[in-house]
N, C-alpha and C positions, 0 to 999 in steps of 0.2 A: 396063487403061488408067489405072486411078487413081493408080499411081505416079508416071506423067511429069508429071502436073498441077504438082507442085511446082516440077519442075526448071523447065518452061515459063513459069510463073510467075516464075522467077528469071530467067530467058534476057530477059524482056519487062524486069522490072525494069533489067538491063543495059542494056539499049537504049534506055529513057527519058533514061535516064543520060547514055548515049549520047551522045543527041539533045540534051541538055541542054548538053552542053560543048561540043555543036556549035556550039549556038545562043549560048552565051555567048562565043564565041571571037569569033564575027559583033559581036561587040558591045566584043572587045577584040583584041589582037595578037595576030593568027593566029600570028604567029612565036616567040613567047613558050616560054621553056622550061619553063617551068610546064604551059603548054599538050601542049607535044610530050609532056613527061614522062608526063602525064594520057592520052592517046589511045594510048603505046606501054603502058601498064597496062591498059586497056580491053580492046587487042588481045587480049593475052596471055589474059583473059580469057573471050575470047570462042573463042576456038578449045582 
């Protein structure tokens, strides 16, 4: 079990992340291609 501790570690880091541009978006233009650019990098990363 103690190898996945890492990866999982990283996964939750991502998601913070995540979360974070979520919440920053809410707070500036969702439309924004900055934004887009940001969440199509995220994806990629998460799968």
């Amino acid at each position: 079990m103690e190898p996945l501790a890492p990866m999982y570690e990283r996964q939750v880091k991502k998601m913070r992340h995540f979360n974070k541009l979520m919440h920053d978006a809410d707070n500036h233009d969702r439309n924004s291609l900055e934004f887009l650019r940001a969440v199509r990098i995220e994806n990629s990363l998460m799968t």
